[in-house]
N, C-alpha and C positions, 0 to 999 in steps of 0.2 A: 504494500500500500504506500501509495506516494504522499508524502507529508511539506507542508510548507517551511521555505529556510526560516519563519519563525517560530512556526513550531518546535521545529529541529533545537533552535537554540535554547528555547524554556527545555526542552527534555533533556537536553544537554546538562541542565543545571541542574535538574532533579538528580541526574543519576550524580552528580557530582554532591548531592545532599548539602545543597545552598538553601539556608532557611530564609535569608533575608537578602535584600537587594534595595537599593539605594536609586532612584533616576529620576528624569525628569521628561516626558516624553515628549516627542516633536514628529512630526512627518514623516522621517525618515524610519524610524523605530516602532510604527505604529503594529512592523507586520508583529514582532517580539508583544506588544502591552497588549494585542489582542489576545492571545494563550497566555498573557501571565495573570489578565484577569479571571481568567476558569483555574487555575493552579492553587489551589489550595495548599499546597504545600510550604510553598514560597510568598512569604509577606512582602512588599511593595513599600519603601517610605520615602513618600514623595516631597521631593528638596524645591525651597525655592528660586536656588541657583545653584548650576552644575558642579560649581567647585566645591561646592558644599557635599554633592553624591561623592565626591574621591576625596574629600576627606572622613566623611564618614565612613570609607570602605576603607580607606588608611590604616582609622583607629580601630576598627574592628581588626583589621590584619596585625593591629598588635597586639593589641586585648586574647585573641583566641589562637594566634600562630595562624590560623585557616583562613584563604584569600577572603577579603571583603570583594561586591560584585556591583559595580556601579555603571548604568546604562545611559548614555545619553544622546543626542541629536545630531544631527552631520553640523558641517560649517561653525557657526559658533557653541552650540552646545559643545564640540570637543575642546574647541581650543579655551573655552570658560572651566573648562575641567583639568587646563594643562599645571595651574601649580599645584593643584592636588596630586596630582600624578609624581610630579616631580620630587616633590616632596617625601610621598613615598617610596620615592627610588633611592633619595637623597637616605632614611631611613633603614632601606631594606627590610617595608611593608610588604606582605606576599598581596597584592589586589589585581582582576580581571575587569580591564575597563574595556567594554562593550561601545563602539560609537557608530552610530548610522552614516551611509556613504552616500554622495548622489550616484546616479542610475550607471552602469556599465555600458549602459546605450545612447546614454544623451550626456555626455562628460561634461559639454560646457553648456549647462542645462540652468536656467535662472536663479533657479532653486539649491545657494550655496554650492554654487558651483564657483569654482576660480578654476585664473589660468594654470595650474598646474593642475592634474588631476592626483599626483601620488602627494599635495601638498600636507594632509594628516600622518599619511604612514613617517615623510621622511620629518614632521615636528615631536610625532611621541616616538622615533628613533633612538634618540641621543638619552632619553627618560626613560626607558621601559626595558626588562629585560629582552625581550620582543614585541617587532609590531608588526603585524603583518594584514594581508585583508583575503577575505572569504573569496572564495572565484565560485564555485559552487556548493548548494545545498547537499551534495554528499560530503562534503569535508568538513560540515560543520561540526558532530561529533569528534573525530581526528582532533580536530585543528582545538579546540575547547581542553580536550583532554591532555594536549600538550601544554597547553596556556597555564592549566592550575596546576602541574608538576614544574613547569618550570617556574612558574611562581615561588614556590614554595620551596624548591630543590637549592641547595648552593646555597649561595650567599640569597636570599629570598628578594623578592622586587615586583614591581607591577608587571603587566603585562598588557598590551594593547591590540584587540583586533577589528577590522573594521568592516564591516558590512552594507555591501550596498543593496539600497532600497530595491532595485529590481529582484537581488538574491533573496532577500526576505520574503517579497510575493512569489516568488518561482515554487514548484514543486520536482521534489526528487524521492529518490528510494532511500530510504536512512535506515543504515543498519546501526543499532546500539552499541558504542563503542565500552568497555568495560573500562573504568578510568583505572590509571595507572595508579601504584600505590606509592606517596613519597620516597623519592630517591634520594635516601640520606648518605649513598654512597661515592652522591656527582659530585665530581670535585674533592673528592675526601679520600684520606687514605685507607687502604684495607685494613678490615682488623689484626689482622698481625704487626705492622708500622705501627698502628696507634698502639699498641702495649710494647712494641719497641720503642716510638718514642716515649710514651708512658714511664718506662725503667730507665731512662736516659736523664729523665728530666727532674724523676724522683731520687738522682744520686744527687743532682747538682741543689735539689732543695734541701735536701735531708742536711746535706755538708755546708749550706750555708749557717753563720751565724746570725746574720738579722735578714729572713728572708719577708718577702711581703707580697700579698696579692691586690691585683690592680685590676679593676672593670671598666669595659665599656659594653656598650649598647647592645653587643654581640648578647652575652647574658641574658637580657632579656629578650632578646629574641627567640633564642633558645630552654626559655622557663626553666634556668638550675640553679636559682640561687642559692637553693638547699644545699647541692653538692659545694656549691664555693666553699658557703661557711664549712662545711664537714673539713675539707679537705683545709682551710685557714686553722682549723682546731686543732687537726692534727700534727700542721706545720707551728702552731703559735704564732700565726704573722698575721701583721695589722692589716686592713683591709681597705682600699681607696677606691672610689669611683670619680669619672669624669662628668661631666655636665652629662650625656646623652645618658648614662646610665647611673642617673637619679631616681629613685625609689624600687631597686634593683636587690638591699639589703637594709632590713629593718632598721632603724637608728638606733635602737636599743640593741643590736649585738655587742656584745664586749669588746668583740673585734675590730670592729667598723670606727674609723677614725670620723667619715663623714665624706664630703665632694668638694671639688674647688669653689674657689665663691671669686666676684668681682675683685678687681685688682685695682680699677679705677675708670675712667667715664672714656676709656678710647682702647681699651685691651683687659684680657683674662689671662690671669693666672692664678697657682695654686697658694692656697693660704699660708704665711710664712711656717703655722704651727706644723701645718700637714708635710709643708716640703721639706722638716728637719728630720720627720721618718723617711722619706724618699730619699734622701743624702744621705744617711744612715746605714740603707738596706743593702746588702750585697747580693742580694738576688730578688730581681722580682719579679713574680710569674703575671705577667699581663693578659688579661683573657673578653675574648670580644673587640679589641680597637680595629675600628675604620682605619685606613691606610693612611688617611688625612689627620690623623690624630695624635698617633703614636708617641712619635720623638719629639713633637714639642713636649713632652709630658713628662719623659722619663727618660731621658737621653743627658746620660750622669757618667763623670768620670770614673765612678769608684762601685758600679755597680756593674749586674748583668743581666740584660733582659730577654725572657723567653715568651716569645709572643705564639698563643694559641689562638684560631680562628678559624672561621671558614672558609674565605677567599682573599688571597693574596689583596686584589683589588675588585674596583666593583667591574661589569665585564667593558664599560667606555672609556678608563682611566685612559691616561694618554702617556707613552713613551713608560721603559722601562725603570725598574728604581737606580737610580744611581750610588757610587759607592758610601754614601755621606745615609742614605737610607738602608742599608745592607744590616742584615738581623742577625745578631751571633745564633739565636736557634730560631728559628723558627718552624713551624707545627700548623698545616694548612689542614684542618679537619672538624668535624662537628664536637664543639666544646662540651656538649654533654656527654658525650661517647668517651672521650678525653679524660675527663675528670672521672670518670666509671674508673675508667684505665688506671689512671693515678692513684686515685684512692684503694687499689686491691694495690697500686707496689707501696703507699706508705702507711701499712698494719700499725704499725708501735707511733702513739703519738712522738714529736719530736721536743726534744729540752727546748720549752719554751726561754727567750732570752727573759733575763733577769726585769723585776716588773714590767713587764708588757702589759696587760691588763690593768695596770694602775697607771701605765705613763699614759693609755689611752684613754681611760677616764677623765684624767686628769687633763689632760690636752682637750677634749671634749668640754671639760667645763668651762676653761676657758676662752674659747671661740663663743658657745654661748652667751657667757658675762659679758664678751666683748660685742655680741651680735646685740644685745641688749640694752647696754650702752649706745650704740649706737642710734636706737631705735628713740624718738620724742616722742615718751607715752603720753596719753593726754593729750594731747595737740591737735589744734584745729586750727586747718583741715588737719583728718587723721592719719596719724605715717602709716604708709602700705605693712609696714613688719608689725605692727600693730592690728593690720588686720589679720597677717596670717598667722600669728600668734594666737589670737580669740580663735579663729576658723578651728584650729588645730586641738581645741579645747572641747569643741561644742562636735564635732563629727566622731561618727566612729571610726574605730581601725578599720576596716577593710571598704571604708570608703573611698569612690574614685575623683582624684581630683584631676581636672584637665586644664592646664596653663596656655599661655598665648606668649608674645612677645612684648619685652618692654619693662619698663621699672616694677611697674605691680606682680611681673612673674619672678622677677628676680628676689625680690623680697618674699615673696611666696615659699619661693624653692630653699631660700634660706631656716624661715622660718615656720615652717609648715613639714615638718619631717616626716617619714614614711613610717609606721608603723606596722605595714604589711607590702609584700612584691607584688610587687606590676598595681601598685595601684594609682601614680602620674604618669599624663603624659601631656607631652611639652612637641611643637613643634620641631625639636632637634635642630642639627646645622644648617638645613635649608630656610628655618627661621622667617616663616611665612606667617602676616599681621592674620587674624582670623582663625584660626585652627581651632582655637578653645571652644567655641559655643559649638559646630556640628561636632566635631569628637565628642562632645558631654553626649549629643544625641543618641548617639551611635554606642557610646559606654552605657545609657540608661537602656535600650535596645539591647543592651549585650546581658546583661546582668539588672533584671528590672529589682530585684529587691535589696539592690545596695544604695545607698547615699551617693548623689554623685552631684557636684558642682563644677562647674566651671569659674578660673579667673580672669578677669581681663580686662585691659583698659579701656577707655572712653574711643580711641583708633582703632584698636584691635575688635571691638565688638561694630562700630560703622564699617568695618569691611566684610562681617557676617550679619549684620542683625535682621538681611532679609529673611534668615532661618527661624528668628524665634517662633515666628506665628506655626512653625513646623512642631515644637516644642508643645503649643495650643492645641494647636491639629491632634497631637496623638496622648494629648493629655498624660505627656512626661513628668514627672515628678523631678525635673533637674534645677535648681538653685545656679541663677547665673549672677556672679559679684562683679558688677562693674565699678573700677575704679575710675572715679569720673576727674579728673585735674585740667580737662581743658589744654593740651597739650600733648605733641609729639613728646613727651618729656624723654626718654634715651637718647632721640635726636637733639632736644635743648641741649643735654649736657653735653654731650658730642662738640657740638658747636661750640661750646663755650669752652673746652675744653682745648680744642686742636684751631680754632680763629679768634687768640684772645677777647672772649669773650661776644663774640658776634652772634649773634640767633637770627636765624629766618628760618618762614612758611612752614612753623611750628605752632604754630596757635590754633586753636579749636574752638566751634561757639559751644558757648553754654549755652546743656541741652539737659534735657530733663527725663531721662532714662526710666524713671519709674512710671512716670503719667502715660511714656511709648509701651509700655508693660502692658498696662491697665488696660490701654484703645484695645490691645487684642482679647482682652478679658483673662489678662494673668495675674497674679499679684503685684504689684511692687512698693518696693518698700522703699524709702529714703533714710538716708541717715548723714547727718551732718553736725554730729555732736559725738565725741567716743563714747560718752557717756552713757547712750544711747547704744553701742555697736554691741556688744554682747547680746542685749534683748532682740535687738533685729534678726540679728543670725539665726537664735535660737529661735523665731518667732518662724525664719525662712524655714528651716529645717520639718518644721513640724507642718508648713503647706500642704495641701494633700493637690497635686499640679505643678506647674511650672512657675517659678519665682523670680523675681529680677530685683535683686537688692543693687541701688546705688549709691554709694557709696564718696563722700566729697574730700578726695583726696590731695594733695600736692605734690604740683612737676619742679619742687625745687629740692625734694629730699633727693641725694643723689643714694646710685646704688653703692650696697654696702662698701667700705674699705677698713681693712685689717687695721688698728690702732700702730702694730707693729709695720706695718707695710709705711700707711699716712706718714711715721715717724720719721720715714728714709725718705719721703716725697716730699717734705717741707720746704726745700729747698725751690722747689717748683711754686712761685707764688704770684706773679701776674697770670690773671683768670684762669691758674693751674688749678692741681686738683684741688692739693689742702685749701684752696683760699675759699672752693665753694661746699667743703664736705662739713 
């Protein structure tokens, strides 16, 4: 029996046991929304911009490891979907972004048509692990089944296929392709290498004196932070993460020193307290860094670093590493498999070095006192760490919070610590304004009976806020805290920073974020007094629907800087850092 190319592709999804789907439909995709409204299987959450469907299939692609699946229209619907995309490329999200094509018969056809016809395959080229486009209704199976393995396979990533509107009306013969079961072996070595490197890597930990383990983003993508800590216990060594992998290991491990923080208003580095254990360590196992991260982090005279991962680089890097990049070991394989490995050669815990557990305590408490200090309680407007300090009070543990870009996440991320894994996420290096509100979506979608807010500033929520009424729509219980200051504030201090003191086309109007609540018929709540912020929160939390607490904050607190850091920049004082921290 002959079936239509949309048909084919809803079935496609079924056997691929995709619950949920993400889009926005247009013309081109109409042949796909007609079988996805008889599909009972497959729920439908309708965005009301496309970049919104790829980032909700982003955060779902982290939240659960399984590609998120976001569908949307030729001509601009794709390319309204492209920083979504990238972003999770930028991340190494597993997501299946589906976009309608025009016709294979009328190429330069009115109807988002441009002078290039291959012009979508060769823009989500450079972004996707593959991008390719459908020629006929028999390859739809095929060609699908390859898309979510390779999604998911290797180093994980989008994937893009495109479909043209004739191929969707057409009919063919579709035989059911049985999908391929995660190849955890692309790209990775066999199991024998990995318990070879295993034993290789556990002589040079075992014989170190201060060895230490170091995360990034890899970790969580791989859901092991249980094996880290195991295998830090066994070693005794303190535990660090990078910015990407934030809330990757509970704050309260013993282990866990914490993650880099702001260094000052034009660069990132790590915090003087943290970087006196990285000078320290004579071995440190780094497990998960991106290729772009590495050696600024831990590229030390006096130590030795063993980098565990899953792909060298991501598959568009450019030009090979040269000698200044060259890894005394390196270990290209899937990190959970690895640390299996490790953990059977290091049985006998190792002579943890002398107070470890109390220098990390203690070094903990002080980064806090000092984060603390930092922060003007009281003050009006309220300082952002102030807010993520109450937030952090009033939620539970295994609440998910979602950040955005910009002062109020960086404060966040300071002060708002994780008490359980995977449960922030932050748009990562690609660092795109927006992410936070459709990610919250997509996380209350994912896990409806956990607590889940979203932070984000008064920028970061006008370049999403067509979604909240999505929020309305499906009568989400997500808590969105918009830090209202009127200001590009990261870009203010930028500028004032690196153009003695100059600001431009950072200003913002004042706008009134809760009464834009209300018009859709959601709560919102204002607050502009601290005095007030604890009962707000607690008042959002207890909403039964979607919440929009705003919040009147200031673009003049700069992000944090280490007292001990500030003390070596004083020196810096026309419109430098000390003179506006």
């Amino acid at each position: 029996m002959k079936i239509t190319g949309g048909e084919a592709v809803v079935k496609s999804l079924v056997e691929h046991e995709v619950k949920m789907v993400y889009g926005l439909p247009g013309l081109h995709i109409l042949g796909i929304y007609d079988f996805l409204r008889d599909e009972k299987t497959i729920d439908h959450i309708l965005v009301m911009h496309e970049v919104s469907a790829a980032v909700m299939a982003d955060a779902q692609g982290r939240l659960t490891g399984k590609p998120g699946v976001c569908i949307v229209t030729a001509g601009p619907g794709a390319t309204n979907a492209v920083t979504g995309i990238a972003q999770a490329y930028a991340e190494a999200s597993p997501v299946i972004q589906i976009t309608g094509h025009s016709s294979t018969h009328e190429k330069m056809q009115p109807g988002h048509g441009v002078d290039d016809y291959e012009f979508l395959l060769k823009i989500y080229q450079p972004i996707t692990k593959w991008s390719t486009r459908i020629k006929k209704v028999e390859d739809i199976p095929k060609i699908l089944d390859k898309a979510f393995t390779l999604a998911s396979s290797g180093r994980p990533g989008p994937v893009h296929i495109e479909i043209p509107y004739d191929i969707l009306a057409s009919r063919g013969r579709v035989e059911s392709s049985k999908p391929c079961s995660k190849n955890e072996s692309r790209n990775a070595l066999a199991c024998s290498d990995i318990a070879a490197s295993a034993k290789s890597v556990a002589e040079i930990l075992k014989s170190a004196t201060y060895p230490m383990v170091a995360l990034g983003r890899g970790v969580l993508r791989e859901f092991c932070s249980d094996k880290v800590i195991e295998i830090a216990k066994k070693l005794g060594a303190p535990i660090i993460t990078v910015p990407s992998a934030t809330g990757a290991i509970p704050y309260e491990c013993p282990l866990y020193l914490g993650y880099d923080l702001a260094a000052d208003d034009t660069r990132w580095a790590m915090h003087p307290l943290i970087n006196s254990f990285i000078n320290k360590a004579d071995v440190i196992l780094a497990l998960g860094f991106d290729i772009g991260e590495r050696l600024s982090y831990f590229r030390k005279k006096n130590n030795q670093s063993i980098y565990v991962h899953h792909e060298t680089q991501a598959p568009h890097s450019n030009g090979k590493p040269n000698a200044s990049t060259r890894l005394p070991i390196n270990v290209e394989t899937s990190i959970k498999h690895f640390l299996s490995a490790l953990e059977k050669q290091i049985k006998e815990k190792h002579v943890e070095a002398k107070n470890t557990l109390q220098n990390i305590s203690d070094t903990k408490k002080e980064i806090r006192d000092d984060i603390a200090k930092s922060i003007k309680w009281g003050s009006k407007p309220i300082h952002p760490g102030e807010i993520g300090a109450t937030l952090r009070r009033i939620l539970d543990d295994d609440a998910i919070l979602t950040l955005d870009v910009g002062n109020s996440s960086e404060w966040m991320r300071i002060c708002y610590r994780a008490k359980t894994p995977y449960t922030i996420l932050m748009p990562g290096r690609y660092g795109s304004m927006g992410f936070s509100l459709p990610a919250a979506v997509a996380a209350k979608i994912n896990y409806p009976k956990k607590q889940v807010a979203a932070i984000v500033g008064d920028g970061g929520f006008l370049m999403s806020y067509m979604d909240f009424p999505t929020l309305v729509k499906y009568k989400l219980g997500v808590i969105v805290i918009v830090e209202n200051d009127q200001r590009y504030g990261m870009i203010w201090h930028m500028q004032r920073a690196k153009y003695m003191g100059r600001t431009f086309a950072t200003e913002m109007p004042v706008l009134n974020f809760a009464q834009y609540a209300r018009a859709f018929g959601a709560t919102g709540i204002e607050v502009r007094d601290p005095c007030d912020l604890n009962e707000a929160l607690e008042e959002a939390v207890n909403v039964r629907g979607p919440v929009l607490v705003d919040i009147n904050t200031e673009y003049k607190f700069p992000v944090y800087l280490p007292t001990r850091l500030a003390r070596s920049l004083r020196k810096i004082r026309d419109f430098g850092i000390s003179s506006i921290h």
